[in-house]
C-alpha positions in Angstrom: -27.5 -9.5 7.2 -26.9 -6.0 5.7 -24.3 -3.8 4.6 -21.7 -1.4 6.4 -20.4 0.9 3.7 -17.2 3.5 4.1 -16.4 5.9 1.1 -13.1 7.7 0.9 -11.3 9.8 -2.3 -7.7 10.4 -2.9 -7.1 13.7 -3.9 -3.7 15.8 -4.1 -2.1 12.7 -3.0 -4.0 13.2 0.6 -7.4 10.6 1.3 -10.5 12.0 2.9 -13.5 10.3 4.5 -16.5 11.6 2.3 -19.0 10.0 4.3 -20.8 12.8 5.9 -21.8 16.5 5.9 -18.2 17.5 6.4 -15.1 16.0 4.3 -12.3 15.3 6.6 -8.9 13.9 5.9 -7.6 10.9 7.4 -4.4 8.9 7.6 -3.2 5.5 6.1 -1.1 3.9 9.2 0.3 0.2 9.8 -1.8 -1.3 13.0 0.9 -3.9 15.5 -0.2 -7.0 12.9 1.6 -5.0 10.0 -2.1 -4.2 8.7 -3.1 -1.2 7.1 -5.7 1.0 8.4 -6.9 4.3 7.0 -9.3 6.9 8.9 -10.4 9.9 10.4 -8.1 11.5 13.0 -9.6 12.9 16.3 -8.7 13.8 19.8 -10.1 13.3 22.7 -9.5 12.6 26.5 -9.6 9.3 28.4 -10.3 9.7 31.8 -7.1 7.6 33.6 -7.2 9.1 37.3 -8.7 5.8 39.0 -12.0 7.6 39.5 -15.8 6.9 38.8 -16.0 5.9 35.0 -12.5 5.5 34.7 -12.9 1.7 33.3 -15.5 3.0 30.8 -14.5 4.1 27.6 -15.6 7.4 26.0 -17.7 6.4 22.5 -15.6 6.3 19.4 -15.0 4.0 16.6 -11.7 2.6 15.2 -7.9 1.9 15.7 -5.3 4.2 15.9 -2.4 5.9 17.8 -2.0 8.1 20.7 -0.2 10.1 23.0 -0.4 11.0 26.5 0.6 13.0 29.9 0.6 13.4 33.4 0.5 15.8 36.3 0.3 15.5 39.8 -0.7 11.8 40.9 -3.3 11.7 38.5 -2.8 10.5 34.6 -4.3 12.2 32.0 -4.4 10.6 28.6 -5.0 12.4 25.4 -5.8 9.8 22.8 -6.0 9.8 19.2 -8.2 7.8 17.2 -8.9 7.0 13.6 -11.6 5.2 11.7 -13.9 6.3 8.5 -17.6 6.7 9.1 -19.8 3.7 8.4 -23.3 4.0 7.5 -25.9 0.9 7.7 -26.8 0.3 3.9 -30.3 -2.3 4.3 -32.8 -0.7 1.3 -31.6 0.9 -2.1 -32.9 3.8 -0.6 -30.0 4.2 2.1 -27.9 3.4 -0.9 -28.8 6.1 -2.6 -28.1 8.4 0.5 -24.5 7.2 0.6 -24.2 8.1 -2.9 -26.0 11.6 -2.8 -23.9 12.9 0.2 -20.7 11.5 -1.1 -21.2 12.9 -4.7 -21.6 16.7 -2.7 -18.3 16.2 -1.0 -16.0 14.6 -3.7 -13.8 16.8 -5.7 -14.7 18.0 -8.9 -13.5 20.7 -11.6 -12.9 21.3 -15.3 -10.5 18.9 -17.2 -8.8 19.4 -20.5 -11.9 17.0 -22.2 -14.9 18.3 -19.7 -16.2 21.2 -18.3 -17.4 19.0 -14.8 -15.1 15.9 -14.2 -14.1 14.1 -11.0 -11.0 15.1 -9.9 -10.4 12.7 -7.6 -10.2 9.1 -7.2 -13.3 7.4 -5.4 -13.8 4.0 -3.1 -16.7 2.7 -1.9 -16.4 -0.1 -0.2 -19.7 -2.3 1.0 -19.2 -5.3 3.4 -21.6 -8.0 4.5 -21.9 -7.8 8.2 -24.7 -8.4 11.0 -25.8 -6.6 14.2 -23.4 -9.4 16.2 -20.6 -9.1 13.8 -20.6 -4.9 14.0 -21.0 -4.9 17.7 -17.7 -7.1 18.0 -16.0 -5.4 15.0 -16.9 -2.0 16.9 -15.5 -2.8 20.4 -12.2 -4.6 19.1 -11.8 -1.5 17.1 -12.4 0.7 20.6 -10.2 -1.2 22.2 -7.2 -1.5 20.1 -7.4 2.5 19.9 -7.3 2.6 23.8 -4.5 0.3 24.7 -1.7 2.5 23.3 -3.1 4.9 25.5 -3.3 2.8 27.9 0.4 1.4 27.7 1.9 5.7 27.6 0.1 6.0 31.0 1.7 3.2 32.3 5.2 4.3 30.8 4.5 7.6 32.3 3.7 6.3 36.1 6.9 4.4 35.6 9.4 7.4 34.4 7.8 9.4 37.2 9.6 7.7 39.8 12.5 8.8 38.6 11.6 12.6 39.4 9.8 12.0 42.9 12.5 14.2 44.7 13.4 16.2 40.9 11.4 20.0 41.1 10.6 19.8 37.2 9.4 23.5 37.0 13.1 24.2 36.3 15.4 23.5 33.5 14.3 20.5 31.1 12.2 18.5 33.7 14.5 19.1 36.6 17.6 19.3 34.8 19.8 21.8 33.6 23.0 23.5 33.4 24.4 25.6 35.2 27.7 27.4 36.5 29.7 26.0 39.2 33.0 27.0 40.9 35.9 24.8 39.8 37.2 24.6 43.7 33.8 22.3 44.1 35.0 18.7 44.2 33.5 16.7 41.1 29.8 15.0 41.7 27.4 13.0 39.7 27.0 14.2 36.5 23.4 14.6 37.0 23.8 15.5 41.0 22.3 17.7 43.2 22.7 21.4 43.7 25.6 23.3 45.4 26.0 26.3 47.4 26.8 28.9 45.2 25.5 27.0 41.8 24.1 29.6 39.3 21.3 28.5 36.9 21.9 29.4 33.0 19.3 30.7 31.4 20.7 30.5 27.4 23.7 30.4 26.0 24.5 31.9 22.4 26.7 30.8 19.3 29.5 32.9 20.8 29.1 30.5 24.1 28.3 33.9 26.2 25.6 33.0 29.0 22.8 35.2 30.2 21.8 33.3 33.9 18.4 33.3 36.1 17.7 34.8 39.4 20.9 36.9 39.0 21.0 40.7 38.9 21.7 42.0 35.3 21.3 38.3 34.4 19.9 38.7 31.1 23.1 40.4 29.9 25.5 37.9 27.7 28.7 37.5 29.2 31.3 34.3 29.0 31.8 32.1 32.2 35.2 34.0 32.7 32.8 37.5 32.8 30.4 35.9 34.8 33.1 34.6 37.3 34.6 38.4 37.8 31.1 39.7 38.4 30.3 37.5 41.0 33.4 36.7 42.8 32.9 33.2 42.0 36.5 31.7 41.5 36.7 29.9 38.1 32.9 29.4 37.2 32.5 26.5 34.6 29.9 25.1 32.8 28.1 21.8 34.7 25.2 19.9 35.1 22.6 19.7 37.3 19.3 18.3 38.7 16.9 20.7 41.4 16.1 18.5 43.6 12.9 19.3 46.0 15.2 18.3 49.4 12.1 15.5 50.1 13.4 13.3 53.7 13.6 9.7 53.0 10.3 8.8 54.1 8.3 11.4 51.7 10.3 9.8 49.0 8.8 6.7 49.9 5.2 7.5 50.2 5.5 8.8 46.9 6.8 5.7 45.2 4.4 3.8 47.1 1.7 5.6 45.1 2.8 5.7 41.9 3.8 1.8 42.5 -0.2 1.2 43.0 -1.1 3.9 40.4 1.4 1.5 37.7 -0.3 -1.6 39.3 -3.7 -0.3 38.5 -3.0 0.3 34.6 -1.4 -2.8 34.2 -4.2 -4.2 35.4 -6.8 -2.5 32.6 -4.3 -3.3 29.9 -4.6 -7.4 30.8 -7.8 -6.8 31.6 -8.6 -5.4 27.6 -6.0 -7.0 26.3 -7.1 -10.4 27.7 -11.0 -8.9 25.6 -9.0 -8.5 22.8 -8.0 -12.3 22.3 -11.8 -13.4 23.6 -13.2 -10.6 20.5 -11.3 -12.3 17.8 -12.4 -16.3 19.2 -16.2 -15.2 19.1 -15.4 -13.4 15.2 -13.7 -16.5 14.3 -16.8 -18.1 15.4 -19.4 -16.7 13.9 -17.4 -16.9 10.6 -17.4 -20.3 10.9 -20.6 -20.9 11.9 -23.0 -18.0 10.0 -24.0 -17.9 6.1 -20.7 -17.9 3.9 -22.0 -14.1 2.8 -20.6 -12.6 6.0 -17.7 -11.2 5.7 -17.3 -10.8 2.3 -17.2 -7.0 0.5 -17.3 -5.7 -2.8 -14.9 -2.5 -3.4 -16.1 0.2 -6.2 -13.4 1.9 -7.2 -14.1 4.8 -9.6 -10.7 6.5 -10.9 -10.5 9.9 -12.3 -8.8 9.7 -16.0 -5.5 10.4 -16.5 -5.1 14.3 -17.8 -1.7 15.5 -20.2 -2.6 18.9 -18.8 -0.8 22.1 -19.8 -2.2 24.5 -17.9 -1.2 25.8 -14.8 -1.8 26.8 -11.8 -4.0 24.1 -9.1 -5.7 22.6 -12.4 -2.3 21.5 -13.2 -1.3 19.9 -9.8 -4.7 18.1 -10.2 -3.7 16.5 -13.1 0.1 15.5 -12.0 -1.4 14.2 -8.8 -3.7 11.9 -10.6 -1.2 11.2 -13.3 1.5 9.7 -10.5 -0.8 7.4 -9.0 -2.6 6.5 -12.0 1.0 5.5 -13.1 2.2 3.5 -10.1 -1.2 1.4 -10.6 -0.2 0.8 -14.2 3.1 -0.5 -12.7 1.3 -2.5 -10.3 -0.9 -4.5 -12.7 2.6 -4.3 -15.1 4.2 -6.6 -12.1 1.6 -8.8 -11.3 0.9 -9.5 -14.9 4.3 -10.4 -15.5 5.6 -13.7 -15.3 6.1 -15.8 -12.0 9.5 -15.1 -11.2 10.3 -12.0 -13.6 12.2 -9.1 -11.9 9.5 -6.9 -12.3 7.0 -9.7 -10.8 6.6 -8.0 -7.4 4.7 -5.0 -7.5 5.5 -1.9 -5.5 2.1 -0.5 -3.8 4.2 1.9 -1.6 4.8 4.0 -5.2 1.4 5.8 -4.5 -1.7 5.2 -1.6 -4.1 4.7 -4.0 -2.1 0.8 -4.9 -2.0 0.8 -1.2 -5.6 1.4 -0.6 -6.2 -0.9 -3.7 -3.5 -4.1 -2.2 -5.7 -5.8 -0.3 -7.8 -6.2 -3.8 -5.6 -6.9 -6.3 -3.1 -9.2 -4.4 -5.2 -11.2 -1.4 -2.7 -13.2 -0.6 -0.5 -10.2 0.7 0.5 -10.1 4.1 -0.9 -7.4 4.8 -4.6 -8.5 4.2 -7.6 -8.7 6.8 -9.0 -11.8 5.0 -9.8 -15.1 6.3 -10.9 -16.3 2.6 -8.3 -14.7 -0.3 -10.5 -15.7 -3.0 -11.2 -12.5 -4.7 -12.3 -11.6 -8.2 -11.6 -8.5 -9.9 -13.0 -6.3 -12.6 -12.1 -3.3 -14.6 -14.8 -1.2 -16.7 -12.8 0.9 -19.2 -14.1 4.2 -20.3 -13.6 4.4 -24.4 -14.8 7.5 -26.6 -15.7 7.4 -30.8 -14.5 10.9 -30.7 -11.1 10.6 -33.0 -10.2 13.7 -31.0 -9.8 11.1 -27.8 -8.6 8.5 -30.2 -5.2 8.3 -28.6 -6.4 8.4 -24.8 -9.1 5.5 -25.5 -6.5 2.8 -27.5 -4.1 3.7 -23.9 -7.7 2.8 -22.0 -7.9 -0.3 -23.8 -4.2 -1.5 -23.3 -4.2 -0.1 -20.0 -7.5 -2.8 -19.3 -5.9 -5.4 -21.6 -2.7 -5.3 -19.0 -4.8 -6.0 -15.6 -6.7 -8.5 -17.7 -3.4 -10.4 -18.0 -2.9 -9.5 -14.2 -6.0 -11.3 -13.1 -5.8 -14.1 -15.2 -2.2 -14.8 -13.1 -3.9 -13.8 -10.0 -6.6 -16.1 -10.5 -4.2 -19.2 -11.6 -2.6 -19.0 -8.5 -5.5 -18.4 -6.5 -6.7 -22.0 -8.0 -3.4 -23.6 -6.7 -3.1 -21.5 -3.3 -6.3 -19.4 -2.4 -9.4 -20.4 -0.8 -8.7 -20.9 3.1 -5.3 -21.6 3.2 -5.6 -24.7 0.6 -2.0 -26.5 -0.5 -0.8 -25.5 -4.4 -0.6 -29.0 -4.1 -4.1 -29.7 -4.8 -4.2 -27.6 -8.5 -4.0 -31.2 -9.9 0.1 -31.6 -11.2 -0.8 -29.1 -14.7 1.4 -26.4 -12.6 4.1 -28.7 -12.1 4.3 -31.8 -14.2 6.7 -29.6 -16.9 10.2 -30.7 -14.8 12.0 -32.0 -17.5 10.6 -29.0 -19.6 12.0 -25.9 -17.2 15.4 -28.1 -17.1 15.7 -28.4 -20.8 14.5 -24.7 -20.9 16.9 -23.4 -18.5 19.7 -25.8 -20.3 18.9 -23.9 -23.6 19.3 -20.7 -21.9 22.6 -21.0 -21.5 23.6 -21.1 -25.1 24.1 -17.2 -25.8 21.2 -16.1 -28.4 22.3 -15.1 -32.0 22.9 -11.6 -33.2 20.2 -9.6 -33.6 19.4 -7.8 -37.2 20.1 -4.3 -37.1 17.7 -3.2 -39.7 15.1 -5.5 -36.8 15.6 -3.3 -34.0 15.9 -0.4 -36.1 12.1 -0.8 -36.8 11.2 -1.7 -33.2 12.4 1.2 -32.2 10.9 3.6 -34.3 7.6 1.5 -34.3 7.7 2.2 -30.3 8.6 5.6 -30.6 5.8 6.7 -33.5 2.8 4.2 -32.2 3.5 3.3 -28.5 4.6 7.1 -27.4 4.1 6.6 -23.5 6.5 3.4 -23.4 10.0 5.1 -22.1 13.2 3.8 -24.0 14.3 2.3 -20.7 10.8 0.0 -21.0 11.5 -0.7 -24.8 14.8 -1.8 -24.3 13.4 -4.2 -21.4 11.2 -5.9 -23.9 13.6 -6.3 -26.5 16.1 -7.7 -24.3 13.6 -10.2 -23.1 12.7 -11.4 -26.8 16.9 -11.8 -27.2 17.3 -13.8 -30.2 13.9 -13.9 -31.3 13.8 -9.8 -32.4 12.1 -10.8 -35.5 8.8 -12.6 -33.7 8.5 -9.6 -31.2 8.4 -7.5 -35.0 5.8 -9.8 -36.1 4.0 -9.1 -32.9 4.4 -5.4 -32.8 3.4 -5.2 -36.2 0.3 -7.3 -35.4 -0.8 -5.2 -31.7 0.3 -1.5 -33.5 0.6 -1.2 -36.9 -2.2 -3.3 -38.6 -4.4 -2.1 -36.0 -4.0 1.4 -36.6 -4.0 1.3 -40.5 -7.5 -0.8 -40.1 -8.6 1.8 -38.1 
């Protein structure tokens, strides 16, 4: 066993693969099992022709999307992959490389505490893996960032039939307007030439038509103009494909061709596809059968601290960047610290890509996970100061922590009753749902509208919010107060406890 580590930072709202000599950005996309994958984009050219090597793919490493085109009878695929850079981690030594050539490329600058901070947030992420399991993970990963590929050169044989006797070197693949006489008896929209069809070149706002192969074509002039300069009796505006003038029997060489070209494709795309399903038996496999390490990963997740900058200039962007997505994780662990079936219970990790990046970690159980096994556990080291200067950034630390503390007790409750691989929340033992009779007398007792609050009560919530808790929007205050309806004067008791005792102690 040993250990395949990636590193990628999230800075200015864009990630970037770290994990090399050169930083290069990447881009979070959803694969075709609605999973997210993040990497390096590159281009590069897949031989599709049918010739020598053409069933051999170029060397790369990951999933991805892609684009391609033909000309001629041959099919030429440009393909676009994506992946970040692994390096083999087996000694503290290559450890330490990771960490030395990742620490040169992450960004860095001068915050409003430090002269040298990180500016950026940082992920490491180290998974347990053998020389089997990376040979497998490596050619799934190929292949799945071939078969779109693949598939457009396929699509592409297919539309080309539909041109075989279309000259495409004219108009928009073959077709075009142009100006036809009105004494010409109506055709097929998209029909063939006629004699004395003129082909437009442009036409401006003022609908006035400069035409090709025309003397003095380039000159603007309306289709009544045009029909006086040529002698063409009542020119109007048509469409029209060039056709080549190929006999019956060309035609049908050609389609014969492409028909085996199409053929041919569909054939590698069973054939990889048909890999595909064979990869993932022999991964399920050896999960099953090798040491209950393999597999697993720990993430290290080093954010960069939130900043209430007022300078300005690129300093400043770097501080509302990490602001925003610092603040859409705080709603994140907000949510999944909330109550089982609260409104705010489900968490939003489209709000930033750092919660997306961070998803598959703090909610296993999402759909969007790669896990056979969602047990996870999670921790958070919070960075506190004795400097009274920093005495209101290090008591937001601590609530910040005590908030995803809350989080992961929750997380880990229901991972008790539902995590594990794919164990029934049947088998947590009844303590989750013995209460019946309590959530019915609960819900009974909700009914009865709460009593009146005391003015002078929410008089001092407010302002105890407003002087001690200053980051809490009224919008948020109001949210916890309403939830506390009818029992304003325990929340007091409570707020007193958590803000004002605590400060005057300190």
């Amino acid at each position: 066993l040993f250990l395949r580590a990636t590193v990628c930072e999230m800075y200015l709202d864009e990630v970037y693969d770290i994990l090399g000599e050169k930083k290069l950005p990447c881009k979070l996309r959803i694969d075709g099992n609605g999973r997210l994958s993040v990497g390096v984009v590159e281009r590069e050219e897949l031989d599709a022709t049918g010739g020598a090597g053409a069933a051999a793919p170029p060397s790369s490493s990951s999933s991805s999307s892609s684009s391609s085109s033909s000309t001629g009878g041959a099919t030429i695929t440009i393909m676009t992959t994506s992946g970040l850079r692994t390096s083999s981690v087996r000694s503290p030594h290559d450890l330490v490389r990771v960490h030395e050539i990742c620490s040169r490329q992450r960004a860095s600058g001068a915050s409003t505490t430090h002269d040298r901070s990180s500016r950026s947030h940082a992920i490491l992420r180290l998974e347990v893996t053998n020389a089997r399991t990376d040979g497998l993970e490596c050619e799934r990963r190929r292949i799945e960032s071939e078969l779109p590929a693949w598939k457009n050169a396929s699509d592409n044989v297919s539309g080309k039939k539909y041109f075989v006797n279309v000259d495409t070197s004219v108009g928009t693949q073959g077709y075009g307007k142009i100006l036809r006489s009105g004494k010409v008896p109506e055709r097929d929209v998209m029909g063939g030439p006629c004699e004395g069809d003129v082909w437009i070149r442009s036409i401006d706002e003022e609908n006035r038509i400069t035409l090709r192969d025309v003397e003095d074509g380039n000159t603007p002039r309306t289709a009544e103009e045009w029909s006086a300069e040529l002698g063409i009796e009542d020119l109007q505006l048509r469409y029209c494909a060039m056709l080549k003038g190929l006999s019956k029997d060309e035609i049908d060489a050609e389609l014969q061709v492409l028909e085996g070209e199409s053929l041919r494709l569909k054939g590698i795309i069973a054939d990889r596809e048909a890999r595909l399903d064979e990869l993932e038996k022999l991964s399920n496999q050896i999960a099953r059968d090798g040491p209950r390490a393999l597999g697993g990963s720990i993430l290290l997740v080093d954010l960069a601290g939130a900043d209430y900058d007022h300078r300005s200039g690129d300093v400043q962007r770097e501080s509302a960047a990490i602001n925003k997505s610092l603040l859409a994780l705080k709603e994140c662990l907000r949510s999944l610290s909330a109550p089982t079936g609260a409104e705010s219970s489900k968490p939003v990790f489209r709000g930033s890509k750092l919660t997306r990046l961070l998803e598959d970690s703090l909610s296993p159980k999402t759909e969007c996970t790669r896990r056979t096994n969602t047990e996870s556990t999670c921790v958070m080291l919070i960075n506190v100061s004795p400097d009274a200067r920093l005495e209101r950034g290090t008591v937001n630390a601590l609530r910040y922590g005590q908030m995803y503390a809350r989080g992961q007790k929750g997380a880990t409750t229901a991972s008790k009753g539902n995590g594990g691989r794919g164990r029934s929340a049947a088998k947590n033992g009844g303590k989750k749902n013995a209460p019946s009779s309590r959530r019915k007398t609960k819900s009974a007792a909700s009914a009865i509208p709460p009593k009146p609050a005391d003015p002078e009560v929410l008089r001092e919530l407010r302002e105890i919010y407003r002087d001690r808790v200053p980051e809490k929007t009224e919008e948020e205050v109001e949210g916890i107060i309403q939830k506390f309806a009818g029992r304003e004067a325990l929340l007091l008791a409570k707020v007193r406890g958590k803000y004002v005792v605590v400060a005057e102690s300190n």
